[in-house]
C-alpha positions in Angstrom: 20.1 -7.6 10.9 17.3 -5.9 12.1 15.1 -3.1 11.4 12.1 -3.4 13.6 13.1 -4.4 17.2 11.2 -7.1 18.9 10.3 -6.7 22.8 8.1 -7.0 25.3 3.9 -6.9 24.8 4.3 -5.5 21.2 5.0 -9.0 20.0 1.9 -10.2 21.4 0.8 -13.4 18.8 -2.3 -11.3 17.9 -2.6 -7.7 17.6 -5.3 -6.0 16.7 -5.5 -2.6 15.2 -7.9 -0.7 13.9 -7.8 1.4 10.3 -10.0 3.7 8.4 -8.3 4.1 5.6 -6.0 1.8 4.0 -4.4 2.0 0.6 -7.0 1.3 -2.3 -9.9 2.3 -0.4 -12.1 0.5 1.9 -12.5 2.9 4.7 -13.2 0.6 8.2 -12.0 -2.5 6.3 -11.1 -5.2 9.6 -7.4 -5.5 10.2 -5.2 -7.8 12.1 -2.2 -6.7 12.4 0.5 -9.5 14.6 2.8 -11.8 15.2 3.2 -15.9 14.8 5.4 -18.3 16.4 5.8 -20.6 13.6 8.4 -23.5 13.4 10.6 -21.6 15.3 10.1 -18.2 13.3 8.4 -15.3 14.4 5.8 -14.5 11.4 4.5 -11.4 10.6 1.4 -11.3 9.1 -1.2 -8.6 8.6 -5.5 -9.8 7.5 -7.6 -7.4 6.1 -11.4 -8.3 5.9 -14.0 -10.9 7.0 -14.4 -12.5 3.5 -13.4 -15.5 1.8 -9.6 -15.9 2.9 -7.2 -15.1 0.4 -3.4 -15.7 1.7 -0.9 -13.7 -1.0 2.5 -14.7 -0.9 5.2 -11.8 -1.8 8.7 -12.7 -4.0 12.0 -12.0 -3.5 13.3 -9.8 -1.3 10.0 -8.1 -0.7 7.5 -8.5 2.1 3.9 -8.6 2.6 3.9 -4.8 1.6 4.2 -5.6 -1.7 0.4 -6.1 -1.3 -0.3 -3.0 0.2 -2.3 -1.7 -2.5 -4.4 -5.4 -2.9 -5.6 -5.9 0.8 -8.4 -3.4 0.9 -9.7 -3.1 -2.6 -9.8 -7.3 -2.2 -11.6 -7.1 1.6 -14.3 -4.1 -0.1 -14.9 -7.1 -2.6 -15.4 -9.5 -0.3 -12.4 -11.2 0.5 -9.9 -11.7 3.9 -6.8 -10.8 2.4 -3.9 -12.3 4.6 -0.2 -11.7 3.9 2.6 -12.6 5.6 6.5 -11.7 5.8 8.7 -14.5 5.0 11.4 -15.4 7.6 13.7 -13.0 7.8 12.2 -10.6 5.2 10.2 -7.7 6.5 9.4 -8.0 9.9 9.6 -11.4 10.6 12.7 -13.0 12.1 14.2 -16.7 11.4 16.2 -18.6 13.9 20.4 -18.8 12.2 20.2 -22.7 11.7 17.1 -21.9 9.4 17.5 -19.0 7.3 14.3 -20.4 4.8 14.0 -22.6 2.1 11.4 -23.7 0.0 10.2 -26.5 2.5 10.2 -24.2 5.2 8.6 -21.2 3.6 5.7 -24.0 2.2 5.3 -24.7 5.7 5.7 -21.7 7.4 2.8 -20.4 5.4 0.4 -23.3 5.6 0.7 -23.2 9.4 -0.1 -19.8 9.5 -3.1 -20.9 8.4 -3.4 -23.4 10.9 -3.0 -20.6 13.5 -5.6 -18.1 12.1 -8.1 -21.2 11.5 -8.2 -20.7 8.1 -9.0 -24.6 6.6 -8.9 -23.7 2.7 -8.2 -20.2 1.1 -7.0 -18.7 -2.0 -3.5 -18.8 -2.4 -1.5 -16.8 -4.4 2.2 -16.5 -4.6 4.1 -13.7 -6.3 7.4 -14.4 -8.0 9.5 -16.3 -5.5 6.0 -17.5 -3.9 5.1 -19.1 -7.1 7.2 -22.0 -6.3 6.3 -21.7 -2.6 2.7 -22.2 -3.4 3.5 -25.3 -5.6 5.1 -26.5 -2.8 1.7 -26.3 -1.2 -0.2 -27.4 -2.9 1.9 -30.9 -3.7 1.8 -30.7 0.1 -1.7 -29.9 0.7 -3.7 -29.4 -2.2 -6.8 -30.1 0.2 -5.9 -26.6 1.5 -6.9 -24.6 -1.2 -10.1 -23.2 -2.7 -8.0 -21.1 -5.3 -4.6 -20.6 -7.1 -3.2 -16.9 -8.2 0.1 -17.3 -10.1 1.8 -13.6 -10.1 4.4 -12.9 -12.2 5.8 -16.6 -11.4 7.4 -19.9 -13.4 7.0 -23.5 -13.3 10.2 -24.4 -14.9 13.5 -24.8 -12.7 16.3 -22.0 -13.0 18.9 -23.2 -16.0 22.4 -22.0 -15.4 22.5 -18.3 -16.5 19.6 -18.0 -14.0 20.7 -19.9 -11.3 23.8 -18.0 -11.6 22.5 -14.3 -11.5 20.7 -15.7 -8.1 24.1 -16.7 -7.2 25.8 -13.3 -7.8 22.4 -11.7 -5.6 23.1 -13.4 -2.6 27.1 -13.1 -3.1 26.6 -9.5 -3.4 23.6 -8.9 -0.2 26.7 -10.3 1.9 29.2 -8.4 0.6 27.5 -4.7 0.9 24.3 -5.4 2.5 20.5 -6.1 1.8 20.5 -2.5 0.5 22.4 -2.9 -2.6 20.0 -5.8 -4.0 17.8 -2.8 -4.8 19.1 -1.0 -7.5 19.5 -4.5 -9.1 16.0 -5.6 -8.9 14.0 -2.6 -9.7 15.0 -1.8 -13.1 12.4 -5.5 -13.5 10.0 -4.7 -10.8 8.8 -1.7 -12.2 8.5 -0.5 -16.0 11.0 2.5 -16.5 7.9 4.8 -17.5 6.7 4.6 -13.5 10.6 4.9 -12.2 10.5 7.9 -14.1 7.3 9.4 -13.6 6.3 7.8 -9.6 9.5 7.8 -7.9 7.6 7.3 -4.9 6.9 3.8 -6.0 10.5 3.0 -6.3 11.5 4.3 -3.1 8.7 2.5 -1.3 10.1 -1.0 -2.9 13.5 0.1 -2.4 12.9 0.3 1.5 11.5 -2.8 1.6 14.3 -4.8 0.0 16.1 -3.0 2.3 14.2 -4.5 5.1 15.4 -8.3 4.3 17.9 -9.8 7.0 21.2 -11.1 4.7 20.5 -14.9 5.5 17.0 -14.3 4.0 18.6 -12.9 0.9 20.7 -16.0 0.5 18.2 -18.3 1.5 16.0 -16.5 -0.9 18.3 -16.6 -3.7 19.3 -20.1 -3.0 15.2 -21.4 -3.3 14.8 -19.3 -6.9 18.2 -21.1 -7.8 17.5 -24.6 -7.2 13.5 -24.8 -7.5 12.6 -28.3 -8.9 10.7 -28.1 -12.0 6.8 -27.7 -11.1 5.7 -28.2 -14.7 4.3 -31.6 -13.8 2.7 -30.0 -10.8 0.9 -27.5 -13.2 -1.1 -30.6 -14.3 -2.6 -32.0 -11.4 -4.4 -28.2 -10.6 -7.4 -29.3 -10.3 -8.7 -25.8 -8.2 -9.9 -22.3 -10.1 -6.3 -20.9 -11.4 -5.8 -17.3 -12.3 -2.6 -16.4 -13.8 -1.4 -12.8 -13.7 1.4 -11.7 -15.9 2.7 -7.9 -16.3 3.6 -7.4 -20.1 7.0 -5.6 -19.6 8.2 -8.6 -17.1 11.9 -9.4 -18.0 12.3 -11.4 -15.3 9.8 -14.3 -16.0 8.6 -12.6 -19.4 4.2 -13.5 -20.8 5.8 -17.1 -22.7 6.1 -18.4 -19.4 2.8 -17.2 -18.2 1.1 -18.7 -21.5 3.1 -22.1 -21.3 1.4 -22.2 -17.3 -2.2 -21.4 -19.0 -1.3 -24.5 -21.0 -0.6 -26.9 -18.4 -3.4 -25.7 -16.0 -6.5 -27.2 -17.0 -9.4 -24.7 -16.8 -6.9 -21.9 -15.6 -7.6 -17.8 -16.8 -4.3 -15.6 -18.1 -4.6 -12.0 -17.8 -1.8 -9.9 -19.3 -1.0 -6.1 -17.7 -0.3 -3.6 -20.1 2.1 -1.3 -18.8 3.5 -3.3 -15.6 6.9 -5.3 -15.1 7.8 -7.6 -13.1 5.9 -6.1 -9.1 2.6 -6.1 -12.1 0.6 -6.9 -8.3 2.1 -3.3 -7.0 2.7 -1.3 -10.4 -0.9 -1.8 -11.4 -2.7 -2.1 -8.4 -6.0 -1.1 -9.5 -6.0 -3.7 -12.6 -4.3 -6.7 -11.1 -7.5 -5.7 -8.3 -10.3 -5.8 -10.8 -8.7 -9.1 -12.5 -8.7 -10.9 -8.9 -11.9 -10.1 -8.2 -13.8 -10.9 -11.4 -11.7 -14.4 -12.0 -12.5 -15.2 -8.3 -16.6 -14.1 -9.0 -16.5 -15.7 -12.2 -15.0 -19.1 -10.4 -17.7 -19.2 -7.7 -14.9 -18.0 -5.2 -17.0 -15.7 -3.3 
């Protein structure tokens, strides 16, 4: 399923386009705007800045828009803010035989950075690209200057979670990619803003829509089966910031603080007021917490 057809020069590996005003602020911020061929994927990614790199890494079944509100504020502060697309999800396409899986979206990511020259960066994964970033870094820990957990877990799913994962992916290919959002947002976002922004729900809402159906399996099937990164917390040995929103039901602050534990040296900072899309919810605070862990780190 696609939403965003793919043809001719407009897939061009790297287009540029230029903005004056992105979300958050930063008018005449650099943007990068393209396309990756990527172990047989075709990656959408979009860099914002000339900074320090910072690749962000969105959960599931979201796309680099979840960090729509984070790329400029992040690039004012001194920062290149990459995100990508996962395969399949937003505007990036996957080949049938591989759909994505935790492996692939590891490696998919870190040879995005291969292709945009990036040696080392901040990484940061949100949710689902918690584990993906562990993945990383047990793969390549020499890759990164930085570690942003968002709204994330260490521990593997245990059987009431693997099976709600189960029942997501069961249910995206009975009815379609559409119906996952109704499911999901009543954790992404705190019912205070579903009530009061509705704009915010219908902008998440679209991009759930967005997902292909193997992504939303594939997806489901990596949150279901990630291997317990609790002895990975340990080995950290980078700046870690971990970012929790108070009201998250999905991976609620005791998971956030056991992380803290583990990671020698890391920072928590709790959200008041945000769920589980804390990064999107409460833009402007998740900003200010990014940019003073990274200034306090040396990061800059």
């Amino acid at each position: 399923m696609r939403r965003f057809p793919l043809h001719h020069a407009a897939l061009l590996s790297l287009s540029l386009l230029a903005t004056s005003a992105l979300a958050g602020g930063s008018e005449g911020a650099a943007m990068q705007d393209g396309f990756l061929d990527v172990n047989g994927a075709r990656i959408h990614y979009v860099s914002v800045g000339t900074g320090t790199p910072m690749l962000l890494l969105h959960g599931y079944p979201l796309s680099g828009e979840l960090f729509a509100r984070n790329r400029a504020p992040l690039a004012a502060a001194g920062y290149r803010v990459i995100t990508i697309d996962h395969r399949g999800y937003g505007q990036s396409t996957a080949p049938a035989e591989n759909p994505g899986s935790l492996e692939t979206y590891a490696q998919d990511a870190l040879a995005v950075m291969d292709q945009l020259n990036l040696s080392k960066a901040i990484i940061g994964g949100m949710s689902m690209g918690g584990p993906i970033a562990f993945e990383m870094y047990r793969t390549a820990p020499q890759r990164f200057l930085g570690l942003i957990l968002i709204d994330t877990i260490a521990n593997p799913a245990g059987i009431v979670e693997q099976n709600i994962w189960k029942g997501m992916a069961q249910k995206a290919v009975t009815f379609g990619p559409q119906s996952l959002a109704p499911e999901l947002l009543k954790d992404m976002l705190t019912g205070q803003t579903r009530a009061e922004r509705p704009a915010d729900a219908a902008l998440l809402t679209n991009i759930v829509k967005q997902a292909s159906v193997a992504a939303d399996v594939a997806g489901a099937n990596v949150l279901a089966t990630r291997p317990d990164s609790l002895t990975t917390l340990k080995t950290i040995t980078v700046p870690t910031l971990i970012l929790e929103g108070r009201e998250d039901t999905v991976y609620p602050p005791e998971f956030s603080l056991k992380m803290q534990q583990n990671v020698p040296g890391s920072t928590l900072v709790i959200i008041p007021g945000a769920a589980h899309a804390a990064i999107f919810e409460k833009a402007s605070a998740a900003n200010t917490a990014i940019i003073n862990w990274a200034r306090n780190s040396g990061l800059r």
